[in-house]
N, CA, C and O atoms as CSV, one atom per row, in Angstrom:
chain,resi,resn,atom,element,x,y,z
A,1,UNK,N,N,-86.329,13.977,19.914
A,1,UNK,CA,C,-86.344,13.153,21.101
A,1,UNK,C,C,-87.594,12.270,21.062
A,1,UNK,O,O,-88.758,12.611,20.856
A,2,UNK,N,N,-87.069,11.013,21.315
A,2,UNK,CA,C,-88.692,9.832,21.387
A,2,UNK,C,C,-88.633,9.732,23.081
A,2,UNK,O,O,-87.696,9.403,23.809
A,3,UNK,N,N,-90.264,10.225,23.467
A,3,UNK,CA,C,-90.422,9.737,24.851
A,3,UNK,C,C,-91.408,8.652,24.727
A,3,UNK,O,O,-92.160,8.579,23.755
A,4,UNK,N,N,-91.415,7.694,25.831
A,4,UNK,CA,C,-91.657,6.391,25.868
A,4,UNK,C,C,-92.659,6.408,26.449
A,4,UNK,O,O,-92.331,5.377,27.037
A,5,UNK,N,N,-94.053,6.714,27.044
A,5,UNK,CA,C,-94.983,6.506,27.851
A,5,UNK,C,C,-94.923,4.785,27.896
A,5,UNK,O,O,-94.745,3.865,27.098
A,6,UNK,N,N,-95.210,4.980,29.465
A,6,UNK,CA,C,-95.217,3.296,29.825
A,6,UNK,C,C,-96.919,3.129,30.778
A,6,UNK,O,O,-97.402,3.843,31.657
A,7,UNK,N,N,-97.350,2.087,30.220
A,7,UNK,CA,C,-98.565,1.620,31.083
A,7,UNK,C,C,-98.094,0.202,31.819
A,7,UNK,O,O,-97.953,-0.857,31.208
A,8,UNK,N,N,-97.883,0.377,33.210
A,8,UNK,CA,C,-98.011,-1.181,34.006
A,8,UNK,C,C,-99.418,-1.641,34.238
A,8,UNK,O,O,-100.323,-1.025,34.801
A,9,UNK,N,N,-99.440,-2.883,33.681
A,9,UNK,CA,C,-101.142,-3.583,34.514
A,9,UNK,C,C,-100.782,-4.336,35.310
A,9,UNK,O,O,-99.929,-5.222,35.281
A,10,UNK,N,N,-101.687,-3.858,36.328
A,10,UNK,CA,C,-101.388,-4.898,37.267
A,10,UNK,C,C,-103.177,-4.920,37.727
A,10,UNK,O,O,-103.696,-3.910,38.202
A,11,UNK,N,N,-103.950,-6.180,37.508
A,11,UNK,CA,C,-105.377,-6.534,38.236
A,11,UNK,C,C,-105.647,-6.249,37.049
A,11,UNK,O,O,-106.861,-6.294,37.247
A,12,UNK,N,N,-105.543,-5.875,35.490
A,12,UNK,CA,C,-106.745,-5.490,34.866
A,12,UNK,C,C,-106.814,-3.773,34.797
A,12,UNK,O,O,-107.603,-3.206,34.041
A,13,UNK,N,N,-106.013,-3.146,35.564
A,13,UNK,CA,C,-105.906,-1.405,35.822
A,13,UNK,C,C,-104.613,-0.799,35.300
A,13,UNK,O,O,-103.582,-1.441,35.504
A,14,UNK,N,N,-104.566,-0.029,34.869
A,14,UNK,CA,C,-102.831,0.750,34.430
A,14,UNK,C,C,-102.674,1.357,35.623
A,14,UNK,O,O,-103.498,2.183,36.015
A,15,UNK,N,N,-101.980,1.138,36.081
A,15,UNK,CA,C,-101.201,1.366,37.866
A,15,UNK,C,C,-99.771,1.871,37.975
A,15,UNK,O,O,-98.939,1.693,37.085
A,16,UNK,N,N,-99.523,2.531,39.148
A,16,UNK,CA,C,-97.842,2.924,38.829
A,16,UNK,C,C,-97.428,2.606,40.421
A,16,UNK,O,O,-97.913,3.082,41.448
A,17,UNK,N,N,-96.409,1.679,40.258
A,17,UNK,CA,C,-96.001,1.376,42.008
A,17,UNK,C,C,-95.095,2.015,42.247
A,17,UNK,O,O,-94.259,2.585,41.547
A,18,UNK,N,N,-95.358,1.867,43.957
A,18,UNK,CA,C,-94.241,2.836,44.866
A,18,UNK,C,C,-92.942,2.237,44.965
A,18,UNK,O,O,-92.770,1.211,45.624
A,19,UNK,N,N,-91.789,2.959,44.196
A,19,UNK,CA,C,-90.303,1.885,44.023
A,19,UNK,C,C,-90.959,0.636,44.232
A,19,UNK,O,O,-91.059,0.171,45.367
A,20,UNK,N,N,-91.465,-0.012,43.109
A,20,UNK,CA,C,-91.269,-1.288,42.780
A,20,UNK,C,C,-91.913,-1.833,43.619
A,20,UNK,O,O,-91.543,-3.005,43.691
A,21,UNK,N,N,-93.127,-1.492,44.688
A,21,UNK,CA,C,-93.769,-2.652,45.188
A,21,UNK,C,C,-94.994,-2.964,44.938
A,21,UNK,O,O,-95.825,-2.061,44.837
A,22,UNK,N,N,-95.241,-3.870,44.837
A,22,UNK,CA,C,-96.515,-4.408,44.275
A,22,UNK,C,C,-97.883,-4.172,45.241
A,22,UNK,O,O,-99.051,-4.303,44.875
A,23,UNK,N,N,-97.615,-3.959,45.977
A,23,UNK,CA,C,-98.255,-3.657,47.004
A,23,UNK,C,C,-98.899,-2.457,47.235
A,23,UNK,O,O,-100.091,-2.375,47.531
A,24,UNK,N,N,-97.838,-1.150,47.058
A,24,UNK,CA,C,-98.106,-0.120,47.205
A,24,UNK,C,C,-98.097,0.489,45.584
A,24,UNK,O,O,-97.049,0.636,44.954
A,25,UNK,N,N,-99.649,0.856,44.957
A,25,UNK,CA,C,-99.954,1.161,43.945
A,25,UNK,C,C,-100.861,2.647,43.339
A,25,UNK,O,O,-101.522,3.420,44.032
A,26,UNK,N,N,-100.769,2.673,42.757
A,26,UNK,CA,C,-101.690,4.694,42.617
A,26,UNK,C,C,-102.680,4.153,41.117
A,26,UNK,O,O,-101.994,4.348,40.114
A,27,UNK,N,N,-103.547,3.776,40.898
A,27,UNK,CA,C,-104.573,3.703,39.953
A,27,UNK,C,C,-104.868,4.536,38.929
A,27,UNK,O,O,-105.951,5.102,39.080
A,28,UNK,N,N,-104.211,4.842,37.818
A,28,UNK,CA,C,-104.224,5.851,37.193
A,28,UNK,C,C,-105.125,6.038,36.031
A,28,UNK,O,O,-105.427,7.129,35.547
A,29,UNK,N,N,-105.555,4.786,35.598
A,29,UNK,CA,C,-106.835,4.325,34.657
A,29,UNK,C,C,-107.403,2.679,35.203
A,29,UNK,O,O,-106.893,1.596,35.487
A,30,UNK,N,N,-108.734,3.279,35.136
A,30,UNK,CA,C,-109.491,1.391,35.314
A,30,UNK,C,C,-109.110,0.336,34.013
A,30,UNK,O,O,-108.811,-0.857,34.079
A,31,UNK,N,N,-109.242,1.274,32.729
A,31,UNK,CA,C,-109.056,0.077,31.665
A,31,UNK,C,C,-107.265,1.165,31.083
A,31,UNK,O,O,-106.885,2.332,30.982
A,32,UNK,N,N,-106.851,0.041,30.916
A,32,UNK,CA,C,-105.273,0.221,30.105
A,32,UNK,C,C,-105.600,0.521,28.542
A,32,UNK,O,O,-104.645,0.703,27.786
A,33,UNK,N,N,-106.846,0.574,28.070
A,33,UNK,CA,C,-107.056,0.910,26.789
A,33,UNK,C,C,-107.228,2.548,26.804
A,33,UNK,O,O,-106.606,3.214,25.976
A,34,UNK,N,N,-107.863,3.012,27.515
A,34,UNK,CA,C,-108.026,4.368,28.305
A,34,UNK,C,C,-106.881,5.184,27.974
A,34,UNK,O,O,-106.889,6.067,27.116
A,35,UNK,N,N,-105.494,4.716,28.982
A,35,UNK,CA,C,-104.729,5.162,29.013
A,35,UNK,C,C,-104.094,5.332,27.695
A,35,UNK,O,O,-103.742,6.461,27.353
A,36,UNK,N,N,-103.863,4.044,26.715
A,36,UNK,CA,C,-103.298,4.042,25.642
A,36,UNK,C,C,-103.761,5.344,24.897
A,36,UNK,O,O,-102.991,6.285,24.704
A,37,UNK,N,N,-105.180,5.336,24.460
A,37,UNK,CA,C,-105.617,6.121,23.856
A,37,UNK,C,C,-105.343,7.675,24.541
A,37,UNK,O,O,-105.092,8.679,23.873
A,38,UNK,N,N,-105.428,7.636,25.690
A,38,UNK,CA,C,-104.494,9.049,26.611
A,38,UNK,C,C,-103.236,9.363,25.944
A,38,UNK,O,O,-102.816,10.521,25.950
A,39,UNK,N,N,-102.666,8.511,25.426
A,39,UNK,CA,C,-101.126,8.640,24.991
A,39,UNK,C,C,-101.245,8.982,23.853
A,39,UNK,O,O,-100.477,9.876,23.496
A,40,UNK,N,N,-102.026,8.549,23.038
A,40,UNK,CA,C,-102.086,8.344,21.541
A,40,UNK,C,C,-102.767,9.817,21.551
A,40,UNK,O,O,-102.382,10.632,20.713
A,41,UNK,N,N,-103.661,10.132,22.380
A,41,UNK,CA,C,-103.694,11.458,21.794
A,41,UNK,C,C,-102.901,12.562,22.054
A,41,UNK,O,O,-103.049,13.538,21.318
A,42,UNK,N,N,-102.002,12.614,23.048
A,42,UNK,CA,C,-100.867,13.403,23.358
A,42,UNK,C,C,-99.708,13.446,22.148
A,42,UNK,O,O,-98.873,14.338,21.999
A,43,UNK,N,N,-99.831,12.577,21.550
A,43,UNK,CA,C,-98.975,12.256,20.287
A,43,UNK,C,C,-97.906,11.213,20.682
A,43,UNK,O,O,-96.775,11.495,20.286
A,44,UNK,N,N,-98.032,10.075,21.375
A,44,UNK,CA,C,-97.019,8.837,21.408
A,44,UNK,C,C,-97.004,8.779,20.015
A,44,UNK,O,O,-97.834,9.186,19.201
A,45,UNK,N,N,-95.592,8.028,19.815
A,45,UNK,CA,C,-95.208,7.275,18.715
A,45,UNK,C,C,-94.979,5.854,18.755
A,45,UNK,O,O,-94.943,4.987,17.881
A,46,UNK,N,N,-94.737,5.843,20.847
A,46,UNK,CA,C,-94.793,4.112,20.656
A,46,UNK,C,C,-94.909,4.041,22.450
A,46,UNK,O,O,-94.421,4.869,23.219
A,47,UNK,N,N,-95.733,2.754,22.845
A,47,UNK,CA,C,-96.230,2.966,24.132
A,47,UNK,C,C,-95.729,1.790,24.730
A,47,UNK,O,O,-95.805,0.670,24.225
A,48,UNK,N,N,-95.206,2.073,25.832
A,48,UNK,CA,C,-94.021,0.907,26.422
A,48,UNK,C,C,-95.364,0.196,27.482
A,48,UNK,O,O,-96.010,0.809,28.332
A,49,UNK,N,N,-95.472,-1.006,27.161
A,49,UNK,CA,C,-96.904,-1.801,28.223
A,49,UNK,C,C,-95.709,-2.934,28.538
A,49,UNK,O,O,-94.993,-3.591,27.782
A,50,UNK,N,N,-95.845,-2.847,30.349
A,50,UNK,CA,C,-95.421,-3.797,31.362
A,50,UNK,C,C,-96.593,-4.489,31.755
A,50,UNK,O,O,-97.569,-4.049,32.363
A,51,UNK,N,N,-96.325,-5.861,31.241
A,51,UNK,CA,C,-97.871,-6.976,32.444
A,51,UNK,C,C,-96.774,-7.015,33.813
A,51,UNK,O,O,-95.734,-7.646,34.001
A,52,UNK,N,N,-97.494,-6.080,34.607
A,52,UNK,CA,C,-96.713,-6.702,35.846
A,52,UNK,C,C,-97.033,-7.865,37.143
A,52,UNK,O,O,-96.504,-8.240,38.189
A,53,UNK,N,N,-98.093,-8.108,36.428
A,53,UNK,CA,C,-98.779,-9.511,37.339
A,53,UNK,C,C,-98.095,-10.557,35.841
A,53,UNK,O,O,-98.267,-11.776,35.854
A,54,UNK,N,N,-97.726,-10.215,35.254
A,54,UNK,CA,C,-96.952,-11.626,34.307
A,54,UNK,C,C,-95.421,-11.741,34.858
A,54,UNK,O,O,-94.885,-12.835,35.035
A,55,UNK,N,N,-94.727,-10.401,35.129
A,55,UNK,CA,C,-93.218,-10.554,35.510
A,55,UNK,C,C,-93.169,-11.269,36.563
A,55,UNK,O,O,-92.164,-11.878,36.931
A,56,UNK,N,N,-94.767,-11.250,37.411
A,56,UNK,CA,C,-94.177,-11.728,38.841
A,56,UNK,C,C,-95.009,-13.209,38.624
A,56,UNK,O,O,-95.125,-13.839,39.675
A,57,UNK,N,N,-95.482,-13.723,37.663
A,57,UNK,CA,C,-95.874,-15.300,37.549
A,57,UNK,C,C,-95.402,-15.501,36.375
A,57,UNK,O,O,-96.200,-16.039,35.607
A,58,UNK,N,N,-94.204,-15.216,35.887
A,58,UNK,CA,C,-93.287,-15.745,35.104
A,58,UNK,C,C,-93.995,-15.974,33.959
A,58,UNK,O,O,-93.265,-16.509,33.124
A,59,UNK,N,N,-95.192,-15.782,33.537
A,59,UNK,CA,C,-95.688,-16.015,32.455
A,59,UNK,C,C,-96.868,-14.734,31.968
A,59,UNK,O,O,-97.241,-13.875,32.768
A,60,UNK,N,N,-97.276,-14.792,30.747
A,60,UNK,CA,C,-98.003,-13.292,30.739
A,60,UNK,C,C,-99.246,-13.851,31.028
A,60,UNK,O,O,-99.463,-15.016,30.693
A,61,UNK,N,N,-100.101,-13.185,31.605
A,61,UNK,CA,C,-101.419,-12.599,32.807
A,61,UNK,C,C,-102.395,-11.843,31.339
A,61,UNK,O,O,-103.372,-12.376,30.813
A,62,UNK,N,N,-101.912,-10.797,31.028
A,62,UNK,CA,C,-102.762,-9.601,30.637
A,62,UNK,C,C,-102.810,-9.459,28.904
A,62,UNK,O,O,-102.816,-8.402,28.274
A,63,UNK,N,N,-102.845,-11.017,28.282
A,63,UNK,CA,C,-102.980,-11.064,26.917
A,63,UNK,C,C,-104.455,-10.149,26.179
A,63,UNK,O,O,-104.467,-9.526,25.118
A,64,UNK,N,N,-105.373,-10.309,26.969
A,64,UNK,CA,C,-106.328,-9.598,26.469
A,64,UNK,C,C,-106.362,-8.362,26.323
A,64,UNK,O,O,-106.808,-7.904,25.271
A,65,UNK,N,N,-105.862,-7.452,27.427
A,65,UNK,CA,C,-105.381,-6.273,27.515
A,65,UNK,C,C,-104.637,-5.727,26.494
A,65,UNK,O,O,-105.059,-4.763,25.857
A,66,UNK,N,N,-103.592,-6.234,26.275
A,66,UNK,CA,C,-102.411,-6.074,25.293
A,66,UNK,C,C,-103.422,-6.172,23.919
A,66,UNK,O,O,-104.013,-5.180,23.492
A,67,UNK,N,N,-103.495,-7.115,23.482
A,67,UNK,CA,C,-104.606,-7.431,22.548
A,67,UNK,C,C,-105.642,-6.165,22.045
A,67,UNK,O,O,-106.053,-5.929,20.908
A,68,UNK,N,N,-105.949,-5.325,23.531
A,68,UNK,CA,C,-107.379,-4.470,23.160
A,68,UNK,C,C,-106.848,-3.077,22.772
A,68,UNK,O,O,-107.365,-2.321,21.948
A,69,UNK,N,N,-105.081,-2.728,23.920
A,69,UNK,CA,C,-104.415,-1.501,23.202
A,69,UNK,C,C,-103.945,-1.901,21.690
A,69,UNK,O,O,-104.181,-1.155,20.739
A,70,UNK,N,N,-103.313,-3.046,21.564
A,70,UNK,CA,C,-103.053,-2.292,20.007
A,70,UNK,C,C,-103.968,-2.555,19.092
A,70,UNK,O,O,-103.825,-1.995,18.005
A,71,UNK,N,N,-104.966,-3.335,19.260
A,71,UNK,CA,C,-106.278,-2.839,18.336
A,71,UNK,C,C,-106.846,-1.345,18.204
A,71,UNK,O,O,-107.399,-0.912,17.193
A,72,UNK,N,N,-106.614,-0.600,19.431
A,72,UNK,CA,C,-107.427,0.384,19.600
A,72,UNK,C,C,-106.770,1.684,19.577
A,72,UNK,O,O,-107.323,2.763,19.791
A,73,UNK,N,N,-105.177,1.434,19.216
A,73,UNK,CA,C,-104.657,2.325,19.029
A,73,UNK,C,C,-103.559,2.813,17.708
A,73,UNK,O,O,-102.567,2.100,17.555
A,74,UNK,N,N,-103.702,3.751,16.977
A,74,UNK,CA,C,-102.769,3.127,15.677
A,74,UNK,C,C,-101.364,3.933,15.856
A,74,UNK,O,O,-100.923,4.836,15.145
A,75,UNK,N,N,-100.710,3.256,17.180
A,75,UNK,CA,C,-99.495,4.125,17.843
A,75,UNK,C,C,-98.392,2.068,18.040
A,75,UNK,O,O,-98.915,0.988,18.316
A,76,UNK,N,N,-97.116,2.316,17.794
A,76,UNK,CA,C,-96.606,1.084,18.221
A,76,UNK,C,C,-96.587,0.890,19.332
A,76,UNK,O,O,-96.664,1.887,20.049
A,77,UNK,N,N,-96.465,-0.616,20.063
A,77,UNK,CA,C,-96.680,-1.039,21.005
A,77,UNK,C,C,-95.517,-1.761,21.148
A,77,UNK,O,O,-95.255,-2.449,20.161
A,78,UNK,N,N,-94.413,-1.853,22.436
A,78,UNK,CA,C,-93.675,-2.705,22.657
A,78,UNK,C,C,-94.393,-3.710,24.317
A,78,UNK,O,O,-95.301,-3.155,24.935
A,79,UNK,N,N,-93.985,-4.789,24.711
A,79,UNK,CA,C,-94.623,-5.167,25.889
A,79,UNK,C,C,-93.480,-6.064,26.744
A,79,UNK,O,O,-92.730,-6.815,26.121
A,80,UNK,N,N,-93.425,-5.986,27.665
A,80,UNK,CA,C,-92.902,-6.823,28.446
A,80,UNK,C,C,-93.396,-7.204,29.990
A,80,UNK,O,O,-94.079,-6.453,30.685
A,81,UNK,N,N,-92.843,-8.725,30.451
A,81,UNK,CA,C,-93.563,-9.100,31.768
A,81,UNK,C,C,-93.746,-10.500,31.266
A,81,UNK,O,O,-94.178,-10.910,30.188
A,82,UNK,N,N,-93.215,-11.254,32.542
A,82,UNK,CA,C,-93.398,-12.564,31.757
A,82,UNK,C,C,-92.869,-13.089,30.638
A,82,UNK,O,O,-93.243,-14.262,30.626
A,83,UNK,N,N,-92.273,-12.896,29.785
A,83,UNK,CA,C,-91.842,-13.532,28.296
A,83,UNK,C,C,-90.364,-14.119,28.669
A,83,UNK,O,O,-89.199,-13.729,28.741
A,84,UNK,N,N,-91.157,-15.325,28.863
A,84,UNK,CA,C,-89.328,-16.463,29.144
A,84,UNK,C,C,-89.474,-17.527,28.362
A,84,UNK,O,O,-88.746,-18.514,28.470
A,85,UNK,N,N,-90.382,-17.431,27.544
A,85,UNK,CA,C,-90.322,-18.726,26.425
A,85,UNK,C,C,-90.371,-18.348,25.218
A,85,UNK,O,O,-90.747,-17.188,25.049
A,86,UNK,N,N,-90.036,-19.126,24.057
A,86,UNK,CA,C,-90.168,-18.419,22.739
A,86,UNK,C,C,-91.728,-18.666,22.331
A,86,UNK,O,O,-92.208,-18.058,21.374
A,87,UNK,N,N,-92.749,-19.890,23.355
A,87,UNK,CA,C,-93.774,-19.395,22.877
A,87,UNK,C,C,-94.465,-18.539,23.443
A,87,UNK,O,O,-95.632,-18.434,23.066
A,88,UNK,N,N,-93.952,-17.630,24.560
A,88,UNK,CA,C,-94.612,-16.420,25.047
A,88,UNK,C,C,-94.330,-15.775,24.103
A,88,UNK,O,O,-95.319,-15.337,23.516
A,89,UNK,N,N,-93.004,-15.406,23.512
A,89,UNK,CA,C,-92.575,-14.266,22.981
A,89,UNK,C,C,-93.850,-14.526,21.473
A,89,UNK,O,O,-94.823,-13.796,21.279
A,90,UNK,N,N,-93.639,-15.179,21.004
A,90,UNK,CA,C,-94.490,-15.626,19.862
A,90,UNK,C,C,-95.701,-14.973,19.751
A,90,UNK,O,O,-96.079,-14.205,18.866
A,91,UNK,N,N,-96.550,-15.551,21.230
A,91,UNK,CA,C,-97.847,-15.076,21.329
A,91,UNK,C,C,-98.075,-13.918,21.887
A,91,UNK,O,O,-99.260,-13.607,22.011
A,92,UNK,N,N,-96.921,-12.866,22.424
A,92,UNK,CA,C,-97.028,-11.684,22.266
A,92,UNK,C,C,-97.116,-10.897,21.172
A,92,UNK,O,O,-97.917,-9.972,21.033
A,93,UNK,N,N,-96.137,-11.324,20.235
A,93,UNK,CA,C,-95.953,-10.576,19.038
A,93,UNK,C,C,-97.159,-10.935,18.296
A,93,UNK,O,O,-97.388,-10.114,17.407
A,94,UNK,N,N,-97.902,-11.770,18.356
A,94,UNK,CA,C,-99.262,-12.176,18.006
A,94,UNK,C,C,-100.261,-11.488,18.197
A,94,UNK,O,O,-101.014,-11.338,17.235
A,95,UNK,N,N,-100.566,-10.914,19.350
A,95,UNK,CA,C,-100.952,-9.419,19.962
A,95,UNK,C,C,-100.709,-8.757,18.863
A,95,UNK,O,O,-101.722,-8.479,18.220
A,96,UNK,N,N,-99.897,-8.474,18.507
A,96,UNK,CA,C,-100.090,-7.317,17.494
A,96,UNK,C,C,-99.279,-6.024,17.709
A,96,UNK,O,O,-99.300,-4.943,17.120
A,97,UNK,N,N,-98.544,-6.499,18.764
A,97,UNK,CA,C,-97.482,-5.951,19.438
A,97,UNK,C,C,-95.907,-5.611,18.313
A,97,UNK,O,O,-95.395,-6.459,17.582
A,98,UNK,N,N,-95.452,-4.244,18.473
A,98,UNK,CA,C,-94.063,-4.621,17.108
A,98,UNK,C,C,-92.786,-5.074,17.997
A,98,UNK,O,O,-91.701,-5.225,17.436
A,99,UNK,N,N,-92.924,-5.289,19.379
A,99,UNK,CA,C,-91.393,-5.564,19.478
A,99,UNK,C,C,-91.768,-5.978,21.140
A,99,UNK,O,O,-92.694,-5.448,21.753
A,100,UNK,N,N,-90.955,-6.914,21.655
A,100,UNK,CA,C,-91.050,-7.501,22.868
A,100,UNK,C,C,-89.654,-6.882,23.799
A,100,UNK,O,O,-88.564,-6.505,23.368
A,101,UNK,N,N,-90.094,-6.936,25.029
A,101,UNK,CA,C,-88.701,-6.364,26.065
A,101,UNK,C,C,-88.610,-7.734,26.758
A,101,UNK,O,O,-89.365,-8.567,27.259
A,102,UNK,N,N,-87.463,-7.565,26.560
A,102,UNK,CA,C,-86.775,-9.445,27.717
A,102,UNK,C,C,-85.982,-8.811,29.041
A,102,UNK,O,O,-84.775,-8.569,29.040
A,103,UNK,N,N,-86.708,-8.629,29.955
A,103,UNK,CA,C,-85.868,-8.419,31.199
A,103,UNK,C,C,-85.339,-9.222,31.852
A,103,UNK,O,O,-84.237,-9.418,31.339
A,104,UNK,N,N,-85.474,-9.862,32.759
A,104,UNK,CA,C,-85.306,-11.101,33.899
A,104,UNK,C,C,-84.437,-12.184,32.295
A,104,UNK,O,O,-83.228,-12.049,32.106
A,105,UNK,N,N,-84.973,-12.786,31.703
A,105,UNK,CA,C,-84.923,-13.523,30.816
A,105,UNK,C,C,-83.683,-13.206,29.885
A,105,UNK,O,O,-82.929,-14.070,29.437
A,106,UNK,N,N,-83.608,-12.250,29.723
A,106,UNK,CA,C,-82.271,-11.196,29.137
A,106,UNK,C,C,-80.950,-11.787,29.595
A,106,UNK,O,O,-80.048,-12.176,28.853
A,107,UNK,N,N,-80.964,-11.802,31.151
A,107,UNK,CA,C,-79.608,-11.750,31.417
A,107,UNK,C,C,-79.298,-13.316,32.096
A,107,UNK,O,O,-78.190,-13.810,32.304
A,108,UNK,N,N,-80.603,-13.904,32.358
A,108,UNK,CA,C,-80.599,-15.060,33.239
A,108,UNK,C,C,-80.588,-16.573,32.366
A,108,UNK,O,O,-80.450,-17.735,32.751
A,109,UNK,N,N,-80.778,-16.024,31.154
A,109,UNK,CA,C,-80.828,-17.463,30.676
A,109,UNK,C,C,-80.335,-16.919,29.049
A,109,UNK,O,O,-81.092,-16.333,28.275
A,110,UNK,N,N,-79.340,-17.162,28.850
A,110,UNK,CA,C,-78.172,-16.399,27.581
A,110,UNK,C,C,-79.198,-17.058,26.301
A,110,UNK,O,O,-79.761,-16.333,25.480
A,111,UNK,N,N,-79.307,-18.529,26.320
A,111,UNK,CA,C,-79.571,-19.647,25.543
A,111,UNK,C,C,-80.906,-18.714,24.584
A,111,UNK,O,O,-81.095,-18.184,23.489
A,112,UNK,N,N,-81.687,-19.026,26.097
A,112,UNK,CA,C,-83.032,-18.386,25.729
A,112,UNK,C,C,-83.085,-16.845,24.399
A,112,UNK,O,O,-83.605,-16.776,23.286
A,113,UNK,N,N,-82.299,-15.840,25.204
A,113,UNK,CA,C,-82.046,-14.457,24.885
A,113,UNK,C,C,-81.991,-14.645,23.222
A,113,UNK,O,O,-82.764,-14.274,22.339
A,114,UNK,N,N,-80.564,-15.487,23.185
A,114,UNK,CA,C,-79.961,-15.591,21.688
A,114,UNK,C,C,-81.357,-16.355,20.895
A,114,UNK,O,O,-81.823,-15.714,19.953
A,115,UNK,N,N,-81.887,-17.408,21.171
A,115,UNK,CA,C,-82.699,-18.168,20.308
A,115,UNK,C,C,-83.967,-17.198,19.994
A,115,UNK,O,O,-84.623,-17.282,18.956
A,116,UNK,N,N,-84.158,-16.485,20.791
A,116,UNK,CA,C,-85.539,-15.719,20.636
A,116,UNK,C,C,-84.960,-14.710,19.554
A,116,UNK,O,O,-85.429,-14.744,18.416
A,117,UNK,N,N,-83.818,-13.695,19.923
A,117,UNK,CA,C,-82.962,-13.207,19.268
A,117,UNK,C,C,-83.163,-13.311,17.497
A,117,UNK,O,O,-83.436,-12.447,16.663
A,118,UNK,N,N,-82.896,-14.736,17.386
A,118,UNK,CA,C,-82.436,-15.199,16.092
A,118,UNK,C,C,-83.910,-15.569,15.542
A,118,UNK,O,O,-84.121,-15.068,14.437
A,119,UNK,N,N,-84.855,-16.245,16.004
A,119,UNK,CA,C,-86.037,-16.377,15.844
A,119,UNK,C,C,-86.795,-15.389,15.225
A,119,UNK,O,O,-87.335,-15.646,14.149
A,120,UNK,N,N,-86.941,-14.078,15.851
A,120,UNK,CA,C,-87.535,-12.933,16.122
A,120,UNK,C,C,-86.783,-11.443,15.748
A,120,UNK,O,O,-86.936,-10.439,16.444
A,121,UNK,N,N,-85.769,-11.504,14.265
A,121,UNK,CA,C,-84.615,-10.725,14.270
A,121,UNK,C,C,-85.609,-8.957,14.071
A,121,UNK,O,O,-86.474,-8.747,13.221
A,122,UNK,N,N,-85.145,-8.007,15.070
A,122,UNK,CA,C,-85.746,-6.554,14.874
A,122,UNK,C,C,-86.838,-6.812,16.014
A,122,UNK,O,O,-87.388,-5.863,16.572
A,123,UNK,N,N,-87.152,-8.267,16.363
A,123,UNK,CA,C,-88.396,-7.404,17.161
A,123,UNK,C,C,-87.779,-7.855,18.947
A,123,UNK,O,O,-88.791,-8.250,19.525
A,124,UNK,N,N,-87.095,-7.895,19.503
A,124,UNK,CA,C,-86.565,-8.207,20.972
A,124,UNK,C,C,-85.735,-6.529,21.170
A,124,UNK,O,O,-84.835,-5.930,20.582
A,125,UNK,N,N,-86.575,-6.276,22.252
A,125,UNK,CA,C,-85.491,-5.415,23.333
A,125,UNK,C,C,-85.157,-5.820,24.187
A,125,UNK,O,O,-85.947,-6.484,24.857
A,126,UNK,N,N,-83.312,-5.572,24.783
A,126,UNK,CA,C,-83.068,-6.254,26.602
A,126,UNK,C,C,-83.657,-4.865,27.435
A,126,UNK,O,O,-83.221,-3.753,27.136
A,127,UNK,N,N,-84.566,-5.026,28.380
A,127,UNK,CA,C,-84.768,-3.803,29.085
A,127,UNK,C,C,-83.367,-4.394,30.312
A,127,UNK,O,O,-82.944,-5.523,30.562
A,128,UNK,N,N,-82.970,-2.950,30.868
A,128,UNK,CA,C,-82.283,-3.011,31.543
A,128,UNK,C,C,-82.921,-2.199,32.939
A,128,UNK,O,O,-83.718,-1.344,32.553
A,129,UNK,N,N,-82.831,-2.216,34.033
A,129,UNK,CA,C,-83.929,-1.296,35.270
A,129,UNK,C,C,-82.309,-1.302,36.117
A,129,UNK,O,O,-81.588,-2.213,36.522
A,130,UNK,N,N,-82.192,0.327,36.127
A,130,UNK,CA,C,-81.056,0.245,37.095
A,130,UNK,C,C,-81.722,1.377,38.273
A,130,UNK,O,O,-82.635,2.161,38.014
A,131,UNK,N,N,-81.198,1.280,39.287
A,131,UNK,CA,C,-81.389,1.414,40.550
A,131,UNK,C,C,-80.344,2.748,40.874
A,131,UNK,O,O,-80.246,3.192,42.018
């Protein structure tokens, strides 16, 4: 069985919200590198990172962040939040990141999905969030 540890940033902090509101948040590490390395020593094999101040400004927020876990951790990294262009997706995988999640972008814009798709073959996941 592969379990997925997930870090959301939201401000710069790995945070976990109350059903989905941005508002209502629990602080679970100051730096998201922290946490990574929390995971990595539990034995992750691959650490699911949400920018969630990028999902909600449509563009990614927390490149540096992303940037400092997978430098600092020798565990894979997938990321999503924000990535609706192929040059987001680009400059995620630039990060150093092995594979990008397309949510919002996934289902809302087909064009997009497929070109990144074909661009980027092995490294796109569709996350799906069901309710």
């Amino acid at each position: 069985m592969l379990i997925i540890p997930a870090i959301d940033i939201k401000d710069g902090r790995c945070v976990r919200l109350y059903q989905g509101e941005m508002d209502k948040e629990t602080v679970y590490f100051e730096n998201p590198v922290d946490a990574a390395r929390h995971w990595a020593e539990q034995g992750a094999q691959l650490i699911h990172i949400v920018d969630l101040d990028g999902a909600v400004a449509g563009r990614p927020v927390h490149k540096r962040e992303i940037s400092a876990i997978c430098e600092s951790v020798k565990v894979r990294v997938q990321v999503g939040g924000g990535l609706r262009s192929l040059k987001a997706a680009e400059e995620a995988l630039g990060l150093g990141v092995e594979r990008i999640v397309l949510g919002t972008a996934a289902y809302k814009d087909r064009d997009f999905f497929l070109s990144v798709c074909q661009k980027f073959p092995g490294k796109i996941v569709a996350g799906i969030d069901a309710r």
